[in-house]
C-alpha atoms as an extended CHARMM CRD file, in Angstrom:
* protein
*
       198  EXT
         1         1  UNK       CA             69.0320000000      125.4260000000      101.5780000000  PROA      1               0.0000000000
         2         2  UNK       CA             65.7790000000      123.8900000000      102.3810000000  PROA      2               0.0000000000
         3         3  UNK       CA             65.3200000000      126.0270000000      105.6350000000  PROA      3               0.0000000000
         4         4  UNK       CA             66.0170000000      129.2290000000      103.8580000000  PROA      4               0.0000000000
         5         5  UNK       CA             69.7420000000      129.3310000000      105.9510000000  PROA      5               0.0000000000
         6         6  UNK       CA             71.6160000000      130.6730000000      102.6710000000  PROA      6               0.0000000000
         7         7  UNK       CA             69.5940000000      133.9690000000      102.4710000000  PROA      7               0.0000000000
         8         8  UNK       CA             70.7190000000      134.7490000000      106.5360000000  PROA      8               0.0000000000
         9         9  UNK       CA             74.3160000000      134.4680000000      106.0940000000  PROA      9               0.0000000000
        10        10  UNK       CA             77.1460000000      133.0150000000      103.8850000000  PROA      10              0.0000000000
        11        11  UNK       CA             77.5910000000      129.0430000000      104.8570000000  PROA      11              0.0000000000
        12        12  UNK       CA             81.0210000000      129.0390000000      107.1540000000  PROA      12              0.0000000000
        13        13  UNK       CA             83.5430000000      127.1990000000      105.9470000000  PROA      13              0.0000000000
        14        14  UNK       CA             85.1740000000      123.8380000000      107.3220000000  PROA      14              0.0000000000
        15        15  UNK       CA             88.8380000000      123.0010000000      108.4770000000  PROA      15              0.0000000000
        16        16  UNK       CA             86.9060000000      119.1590000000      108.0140000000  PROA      16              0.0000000000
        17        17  UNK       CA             88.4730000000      117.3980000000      105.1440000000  PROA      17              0.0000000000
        18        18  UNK       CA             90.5240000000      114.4510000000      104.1160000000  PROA      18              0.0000000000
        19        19  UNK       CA             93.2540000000      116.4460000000      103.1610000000  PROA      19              0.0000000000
        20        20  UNK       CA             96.7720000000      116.1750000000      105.2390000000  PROA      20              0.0000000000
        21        21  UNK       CA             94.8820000000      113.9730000000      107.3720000000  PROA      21              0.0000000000
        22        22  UNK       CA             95.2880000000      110.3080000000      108.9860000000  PROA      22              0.0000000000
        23        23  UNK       CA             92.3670000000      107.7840000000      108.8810000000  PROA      23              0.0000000000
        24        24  UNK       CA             92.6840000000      105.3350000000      111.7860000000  PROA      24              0.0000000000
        25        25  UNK       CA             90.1530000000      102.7020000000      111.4290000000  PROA      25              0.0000000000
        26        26  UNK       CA             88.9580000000      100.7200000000      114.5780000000  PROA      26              0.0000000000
        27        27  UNK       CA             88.0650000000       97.5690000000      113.3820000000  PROA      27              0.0000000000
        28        28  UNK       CA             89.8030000000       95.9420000000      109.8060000000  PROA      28              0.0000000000
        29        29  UNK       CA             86.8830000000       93.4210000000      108.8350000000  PROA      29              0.0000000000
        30        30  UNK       CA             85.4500000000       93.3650000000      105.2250000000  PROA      30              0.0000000000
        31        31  UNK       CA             83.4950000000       96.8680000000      105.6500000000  PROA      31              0.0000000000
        32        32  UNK       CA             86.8920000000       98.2940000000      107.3340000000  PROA      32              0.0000000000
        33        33  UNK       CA             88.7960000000       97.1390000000      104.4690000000  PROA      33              0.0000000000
        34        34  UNK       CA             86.4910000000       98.1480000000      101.8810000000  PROA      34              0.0000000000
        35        35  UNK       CA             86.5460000000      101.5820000000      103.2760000000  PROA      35              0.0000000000
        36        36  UNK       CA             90.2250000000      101.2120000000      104.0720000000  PROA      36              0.0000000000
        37        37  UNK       CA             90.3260000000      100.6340000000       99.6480000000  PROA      37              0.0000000000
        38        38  UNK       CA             88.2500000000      103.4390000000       99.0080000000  PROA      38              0.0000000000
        39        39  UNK       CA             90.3090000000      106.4430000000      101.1500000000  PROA      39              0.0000000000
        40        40  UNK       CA             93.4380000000      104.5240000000       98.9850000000  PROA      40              0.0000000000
        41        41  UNK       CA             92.1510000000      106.4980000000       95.8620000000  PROA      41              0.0000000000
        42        42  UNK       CA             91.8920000000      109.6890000000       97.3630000000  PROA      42              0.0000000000
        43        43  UNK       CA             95.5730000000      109.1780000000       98.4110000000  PROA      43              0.0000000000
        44        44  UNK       CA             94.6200000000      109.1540000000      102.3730000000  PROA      44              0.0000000000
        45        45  UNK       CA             96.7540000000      107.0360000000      104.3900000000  PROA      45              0.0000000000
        46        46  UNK       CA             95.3980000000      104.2860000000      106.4120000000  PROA      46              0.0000000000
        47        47  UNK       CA             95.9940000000      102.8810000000      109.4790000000  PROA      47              0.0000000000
        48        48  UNK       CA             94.2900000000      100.5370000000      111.7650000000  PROA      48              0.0000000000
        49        49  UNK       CA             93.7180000000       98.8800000000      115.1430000000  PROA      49              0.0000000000
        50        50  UNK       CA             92.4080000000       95.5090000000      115.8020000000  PROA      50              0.0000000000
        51        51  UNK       CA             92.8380000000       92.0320000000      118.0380000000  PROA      51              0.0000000000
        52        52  UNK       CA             94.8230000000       90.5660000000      115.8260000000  PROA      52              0.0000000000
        53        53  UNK       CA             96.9310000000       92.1920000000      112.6420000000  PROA      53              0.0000000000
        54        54  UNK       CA             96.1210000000       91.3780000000      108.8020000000  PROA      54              0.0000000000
        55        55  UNK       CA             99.0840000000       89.9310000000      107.3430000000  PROA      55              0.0000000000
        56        56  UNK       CA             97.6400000000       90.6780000000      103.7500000000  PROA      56              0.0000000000
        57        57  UNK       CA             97.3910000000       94.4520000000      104.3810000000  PROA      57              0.0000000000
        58        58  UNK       CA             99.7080000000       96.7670000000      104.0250000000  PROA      58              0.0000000000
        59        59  UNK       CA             98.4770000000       99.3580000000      106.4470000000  PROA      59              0.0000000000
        60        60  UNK       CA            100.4520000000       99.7140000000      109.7970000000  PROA      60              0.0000000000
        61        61  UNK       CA             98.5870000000       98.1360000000      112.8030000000  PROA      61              0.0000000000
        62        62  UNK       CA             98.7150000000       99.3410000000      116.0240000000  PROA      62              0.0000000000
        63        63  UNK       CA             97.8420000000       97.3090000000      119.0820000000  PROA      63              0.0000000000
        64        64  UNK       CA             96.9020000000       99.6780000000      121.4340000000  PROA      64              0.0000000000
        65        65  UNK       CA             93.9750000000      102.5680000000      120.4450000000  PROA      65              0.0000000000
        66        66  UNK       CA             95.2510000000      104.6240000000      122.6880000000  PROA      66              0.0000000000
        67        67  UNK       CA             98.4340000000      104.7250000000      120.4520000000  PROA      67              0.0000000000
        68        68  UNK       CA             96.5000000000      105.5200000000      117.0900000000  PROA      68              0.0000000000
        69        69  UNK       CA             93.8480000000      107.8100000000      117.9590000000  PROA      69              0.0000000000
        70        70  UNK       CA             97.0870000000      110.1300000000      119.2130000000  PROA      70              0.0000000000
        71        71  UNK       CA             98.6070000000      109.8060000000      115.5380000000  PROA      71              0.0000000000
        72        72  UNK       CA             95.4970000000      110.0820000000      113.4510000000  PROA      72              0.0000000000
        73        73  UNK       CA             93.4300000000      112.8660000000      112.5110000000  PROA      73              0.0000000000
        74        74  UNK       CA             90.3150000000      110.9810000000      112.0560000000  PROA      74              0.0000000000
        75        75  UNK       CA             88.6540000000      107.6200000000      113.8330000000  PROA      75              0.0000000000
        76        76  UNK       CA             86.5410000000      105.6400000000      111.9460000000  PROA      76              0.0000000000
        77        77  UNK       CA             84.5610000000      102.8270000000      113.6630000000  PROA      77              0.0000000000
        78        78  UNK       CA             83.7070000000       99.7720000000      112.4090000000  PROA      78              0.0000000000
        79        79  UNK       CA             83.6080000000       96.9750000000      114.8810000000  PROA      79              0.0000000000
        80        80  UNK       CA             80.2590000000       94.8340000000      115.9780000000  PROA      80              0.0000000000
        81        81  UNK       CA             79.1130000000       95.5850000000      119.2880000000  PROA      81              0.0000000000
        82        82  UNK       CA             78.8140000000       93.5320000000      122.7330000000  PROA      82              0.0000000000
        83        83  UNK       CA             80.0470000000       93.5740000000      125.7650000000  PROA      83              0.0000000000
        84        84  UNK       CA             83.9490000000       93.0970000000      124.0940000000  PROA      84              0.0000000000
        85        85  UNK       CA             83.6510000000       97.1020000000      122.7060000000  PROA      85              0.0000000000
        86        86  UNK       CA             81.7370000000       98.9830000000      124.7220000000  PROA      86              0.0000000000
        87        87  UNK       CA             82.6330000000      102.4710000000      125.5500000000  PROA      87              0.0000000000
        88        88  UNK       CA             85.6360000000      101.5150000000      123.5240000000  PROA      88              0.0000000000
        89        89  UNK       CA             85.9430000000      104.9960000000      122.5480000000  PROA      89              0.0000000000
        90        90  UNK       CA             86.0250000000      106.3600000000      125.4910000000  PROA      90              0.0000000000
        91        91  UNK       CA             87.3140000000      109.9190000000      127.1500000000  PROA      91              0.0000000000
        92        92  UNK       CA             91.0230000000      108.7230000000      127.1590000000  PROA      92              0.0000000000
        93        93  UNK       CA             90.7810000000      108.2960000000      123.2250000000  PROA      93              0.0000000000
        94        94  UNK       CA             88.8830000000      111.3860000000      122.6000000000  PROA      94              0.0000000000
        95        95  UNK       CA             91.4870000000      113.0540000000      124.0810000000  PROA      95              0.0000000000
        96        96  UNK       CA             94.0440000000      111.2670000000      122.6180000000  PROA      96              0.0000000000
        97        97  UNK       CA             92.4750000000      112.1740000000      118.9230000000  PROA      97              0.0000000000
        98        98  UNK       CA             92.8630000000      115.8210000000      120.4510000000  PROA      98              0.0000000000
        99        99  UNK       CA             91.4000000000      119.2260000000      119.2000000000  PROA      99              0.0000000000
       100       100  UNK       CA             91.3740000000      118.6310000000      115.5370000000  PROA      100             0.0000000000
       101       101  UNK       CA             90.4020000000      115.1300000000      115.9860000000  PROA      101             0.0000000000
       102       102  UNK       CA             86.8220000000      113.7540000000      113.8420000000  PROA      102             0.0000000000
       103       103  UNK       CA             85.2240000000      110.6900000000      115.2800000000  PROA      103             0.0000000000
       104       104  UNK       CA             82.6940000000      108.4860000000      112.8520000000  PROA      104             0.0000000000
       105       105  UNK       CA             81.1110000000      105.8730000000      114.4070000000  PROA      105             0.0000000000
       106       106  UNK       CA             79.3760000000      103.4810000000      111.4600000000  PROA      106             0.0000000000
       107       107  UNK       CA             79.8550000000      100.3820000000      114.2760000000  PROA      107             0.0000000000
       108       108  UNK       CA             77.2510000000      100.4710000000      117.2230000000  PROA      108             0.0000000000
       109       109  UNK       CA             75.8960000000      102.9980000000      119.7810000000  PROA      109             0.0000000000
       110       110  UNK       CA             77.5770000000      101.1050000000      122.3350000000  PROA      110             0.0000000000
       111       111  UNK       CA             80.8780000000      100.7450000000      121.5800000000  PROA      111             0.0000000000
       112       112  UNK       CA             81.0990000000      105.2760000000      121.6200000000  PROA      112             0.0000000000
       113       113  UNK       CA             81.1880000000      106.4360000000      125.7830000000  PROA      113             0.0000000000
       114       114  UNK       CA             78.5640000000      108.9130000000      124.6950000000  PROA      114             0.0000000000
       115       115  UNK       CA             78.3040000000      111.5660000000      127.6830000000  PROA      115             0.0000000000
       116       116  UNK       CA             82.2450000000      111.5210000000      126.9180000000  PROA      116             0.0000000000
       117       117  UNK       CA             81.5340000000      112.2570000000      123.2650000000  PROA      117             0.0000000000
       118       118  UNK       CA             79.1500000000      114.9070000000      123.9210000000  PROA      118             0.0000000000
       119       119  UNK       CA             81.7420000000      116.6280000000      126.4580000000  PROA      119             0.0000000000
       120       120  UNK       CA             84.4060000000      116.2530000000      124.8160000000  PROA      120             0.0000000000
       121       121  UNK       CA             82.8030000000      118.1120000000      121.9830000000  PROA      121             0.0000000000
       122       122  UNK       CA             81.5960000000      120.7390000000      123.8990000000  PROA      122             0.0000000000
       123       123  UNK       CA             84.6030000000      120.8090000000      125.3880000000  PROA      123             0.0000000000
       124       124  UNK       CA             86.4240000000      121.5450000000      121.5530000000  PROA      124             0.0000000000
       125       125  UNK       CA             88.7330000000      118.7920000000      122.8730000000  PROA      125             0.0000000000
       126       126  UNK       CA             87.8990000000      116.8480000000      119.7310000000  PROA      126             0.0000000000
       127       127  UNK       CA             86.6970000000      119.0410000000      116.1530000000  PROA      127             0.0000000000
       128       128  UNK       CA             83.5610000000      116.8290000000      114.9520000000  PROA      128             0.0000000000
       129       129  UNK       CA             81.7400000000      113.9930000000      114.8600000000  PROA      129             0.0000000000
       130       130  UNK       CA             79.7000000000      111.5530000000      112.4290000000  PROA      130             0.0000000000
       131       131  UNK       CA             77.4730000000      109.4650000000      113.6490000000  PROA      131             0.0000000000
       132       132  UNK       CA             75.0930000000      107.5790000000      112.5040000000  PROA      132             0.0000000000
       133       133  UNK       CA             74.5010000000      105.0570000000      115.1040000000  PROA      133             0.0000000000
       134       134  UNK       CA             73.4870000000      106.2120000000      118.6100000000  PROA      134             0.0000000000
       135       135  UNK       CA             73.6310000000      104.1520000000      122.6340000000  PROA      135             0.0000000000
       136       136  UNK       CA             69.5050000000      104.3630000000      123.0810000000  PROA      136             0.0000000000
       137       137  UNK       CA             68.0960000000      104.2430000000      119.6920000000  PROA      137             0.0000000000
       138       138  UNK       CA             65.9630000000      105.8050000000      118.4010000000  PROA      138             0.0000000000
       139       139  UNK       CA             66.2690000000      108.4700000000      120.7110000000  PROA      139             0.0000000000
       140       140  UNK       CA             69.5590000000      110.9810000000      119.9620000000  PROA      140             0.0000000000
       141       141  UNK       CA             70.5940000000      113.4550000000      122.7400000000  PROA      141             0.0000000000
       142       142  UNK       CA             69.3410000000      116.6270000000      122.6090000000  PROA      142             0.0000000000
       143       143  UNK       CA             73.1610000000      117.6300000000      122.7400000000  PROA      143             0.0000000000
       144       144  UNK       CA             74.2020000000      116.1050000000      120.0120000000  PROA      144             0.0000000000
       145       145  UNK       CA             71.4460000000      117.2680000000      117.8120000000  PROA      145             0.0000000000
       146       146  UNK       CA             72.1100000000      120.9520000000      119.0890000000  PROA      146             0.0000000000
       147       147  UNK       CA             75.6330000000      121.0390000000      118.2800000000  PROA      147             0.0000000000
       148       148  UNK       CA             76.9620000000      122.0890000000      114.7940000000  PROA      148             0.0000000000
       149       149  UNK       CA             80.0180000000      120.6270000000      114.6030000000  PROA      149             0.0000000000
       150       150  UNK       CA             77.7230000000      116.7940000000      114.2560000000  PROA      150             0.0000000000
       151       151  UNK       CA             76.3650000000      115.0940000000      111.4180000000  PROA      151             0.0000000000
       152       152  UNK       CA             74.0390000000      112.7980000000      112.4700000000  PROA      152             0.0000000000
       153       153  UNK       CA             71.9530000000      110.0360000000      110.8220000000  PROA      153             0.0000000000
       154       154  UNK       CA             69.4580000000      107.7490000000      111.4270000000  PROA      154             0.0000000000
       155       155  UNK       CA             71.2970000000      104.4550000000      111.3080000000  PROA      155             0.0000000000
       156       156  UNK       CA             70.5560000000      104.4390000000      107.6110000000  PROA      156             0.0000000000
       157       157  UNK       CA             74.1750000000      103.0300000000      106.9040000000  PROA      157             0.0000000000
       158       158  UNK       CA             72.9130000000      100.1130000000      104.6550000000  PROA      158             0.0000000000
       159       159  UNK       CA             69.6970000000      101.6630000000      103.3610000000  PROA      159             0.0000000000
       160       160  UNK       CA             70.3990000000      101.2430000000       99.8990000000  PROA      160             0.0000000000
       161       161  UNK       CA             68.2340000000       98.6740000000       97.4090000000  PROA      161             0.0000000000
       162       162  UNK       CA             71.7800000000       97.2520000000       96.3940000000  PROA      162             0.0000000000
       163       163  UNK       CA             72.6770000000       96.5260000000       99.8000000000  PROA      163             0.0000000000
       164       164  UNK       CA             69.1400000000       94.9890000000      100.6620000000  PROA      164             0.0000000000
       165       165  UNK       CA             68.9730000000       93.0420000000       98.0950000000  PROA      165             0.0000000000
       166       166  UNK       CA             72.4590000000       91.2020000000       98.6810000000  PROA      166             0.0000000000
       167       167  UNK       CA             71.4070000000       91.1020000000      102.1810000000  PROA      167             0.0000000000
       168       168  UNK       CA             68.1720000000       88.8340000000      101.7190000000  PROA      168             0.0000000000
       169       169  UNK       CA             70.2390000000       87.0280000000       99.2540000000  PROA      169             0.0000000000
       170       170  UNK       CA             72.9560000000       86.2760000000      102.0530000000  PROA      170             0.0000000000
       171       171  UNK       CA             69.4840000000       85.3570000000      104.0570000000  PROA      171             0.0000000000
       172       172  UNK       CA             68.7690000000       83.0530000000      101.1770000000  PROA      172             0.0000000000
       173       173  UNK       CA             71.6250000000       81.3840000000      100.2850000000  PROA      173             0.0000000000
       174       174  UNK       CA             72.5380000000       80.7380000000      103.9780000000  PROA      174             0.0000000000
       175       175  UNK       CA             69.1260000000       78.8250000000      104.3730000000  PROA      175             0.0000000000
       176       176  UNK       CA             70.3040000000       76.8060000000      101.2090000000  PROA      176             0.0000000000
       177       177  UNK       CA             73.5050000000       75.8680000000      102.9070000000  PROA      177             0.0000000000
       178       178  UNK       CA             71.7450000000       74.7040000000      106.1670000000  PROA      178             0.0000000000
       179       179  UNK       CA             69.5590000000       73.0210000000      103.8810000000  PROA      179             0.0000000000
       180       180  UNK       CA             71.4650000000       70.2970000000      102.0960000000  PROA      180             0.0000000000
       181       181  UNK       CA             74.0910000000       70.1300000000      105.5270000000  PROA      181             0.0000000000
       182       182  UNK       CA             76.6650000000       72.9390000000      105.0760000000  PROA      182             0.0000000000
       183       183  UNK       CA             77.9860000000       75.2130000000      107.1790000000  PROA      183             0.0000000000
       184       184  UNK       CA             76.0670000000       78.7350000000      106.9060000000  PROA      184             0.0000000000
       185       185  UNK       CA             78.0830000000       80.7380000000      104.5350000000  PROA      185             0.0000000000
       186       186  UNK       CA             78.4640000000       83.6300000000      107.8710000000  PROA      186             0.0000000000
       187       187  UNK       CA             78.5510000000       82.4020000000      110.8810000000  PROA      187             0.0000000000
       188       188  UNK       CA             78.1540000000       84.0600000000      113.9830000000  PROA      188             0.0000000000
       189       189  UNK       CA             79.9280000000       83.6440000000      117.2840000000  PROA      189             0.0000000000
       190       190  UNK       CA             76.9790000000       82.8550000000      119.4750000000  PROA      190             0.0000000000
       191       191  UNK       CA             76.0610000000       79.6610000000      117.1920000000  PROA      191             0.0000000000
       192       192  UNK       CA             77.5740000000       76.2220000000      117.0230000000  PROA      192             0.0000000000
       193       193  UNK       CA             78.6880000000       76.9430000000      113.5630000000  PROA      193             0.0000000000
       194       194  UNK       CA             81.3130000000       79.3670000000      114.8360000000  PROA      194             0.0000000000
       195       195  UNK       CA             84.6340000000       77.7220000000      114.2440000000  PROA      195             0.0000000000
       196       196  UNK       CA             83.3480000000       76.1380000000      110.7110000000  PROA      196             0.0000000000
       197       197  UNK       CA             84.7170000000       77.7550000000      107.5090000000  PROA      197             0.0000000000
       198       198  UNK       CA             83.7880000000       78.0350000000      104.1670000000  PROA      198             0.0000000000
C-alpha cells in the first residue's frame, strides 16, 4: 500500500495458510506451548519435537526432527540457542518439510543453517519462510530480503509494553528472591542455581 504496489497490479494470492495444514513445533517450552494453545482455537493440529516428551500434553511427540518436518506442513521454532541447536534446521529438514513446507524461526539465528535456508528457497524445495531472527544480526542477507516468498522482521518478537513490562518485573522479582536467600524464580543453565526449583 504504502509504496504505491496496489495501483501496478492486483496483490497475488497465497497457497500460505493454516488451513489443512500441520504445525510441528521444535521446541515445547512455555512460549511453544502457549503457541501450541493458541493454533488449538483455530482447530490446527499440533505436533512437536523435543529432548524429552511432555507427559501433560496431548500433542504427539516425535523424537527425531527428521521424522516431523516430513509430516508437517509448517515448522515453527522455538528453542534457545547454543552450541546444543545450531544449524538444527538444517538442509536434511528443509527437505524433509518439502515443497509446500513454511519454516518460522521465533528461536535464534543460529539454530536455522542459513545458506541452506536461502537455497533451499531458491531452490522452491521449501514454499516460505518467517523469520524474525537472523545468524549475524543485525545484518540480513541480501537474499533473503530479495526474495518474496519471506517475511522478515527485526527480532521485534517481544517488543510489546506488556511483554516489557513483565520482563523487568521478572528482573525485579528475581533480585527479590536472591535477596532474602531464594532460589531465582528462572534459572539458567550456566549458573549454580540450575538444578534448584521453585
Amino acid at each position: 500500500m504504502r509504496a504505491g504496489k496496489w495501483l501496478d497490479k492486483q496483490y497475488p494470492l497465497t497457497r500460505a495458510t493454516l488451513r489443512n495444514r500441520t504445525v510441528g513445533i521444535v521446541g515445547m517450552g512455555a512460549i511453544g506451548q502457549a503457541i501450541a494453545r493458541r493454533l488449538d482455537a483455530f482447530g490446527v493440529p499440533v505436533v512437536y519435537h523435543a529432548r524429552q516428551p511432555r507427559q501433560q500434553l496431548r500433542y504427539r511427540h516425535y523424537p527425531k526432527l527428521i521424522d516431523m518436518a516430513r509430516d508437517v506442513d509448517t515448522l515453527m521454532v522455538i528453542v534457545p540457542g547454543g552450541a546444543a541447536t545450531a544449524n538444527m534446521i538444517n538442509a536434511e529438514v528443509l527437505n524433509a518439510l518439502g515443497p509446500n513446507g513454511i519454516l518460522i524461526n521465533m528461536a535464534r539465528g543460529s539454530v536455522v543453517d542459513e545458506p541452506a535456508l536461502i537455497k533451499a528457497l531458491a531452490d522452491k524445495r521449501i514454499m516460505a519462510a518467517g523469520l524474525d531472527v537472523f545468524a549475524k544480526e543485525p545484518e540480513v542477507p541480501r537474499e533473503l530480503i530479495a526474495m518474496e516468498n519471506v517475511v522478515l522482521f527485526p527480532h521485534i518478537g517481544s517488543a510489546s509494553v506488556h511483554t516489557r513490562d513483565r520482563m523487568d518485573q521478572l528482573v525485579v522479582d528475581n533480585i527479590a528472591a536472591w535477596a532474602v536467600g531464594k532460589p531465582p524464580l528462572t534459572p539458567v543453565p550456566e549458573t549454580p542455581f540450575k538444578t534448584w526449583t521453585n
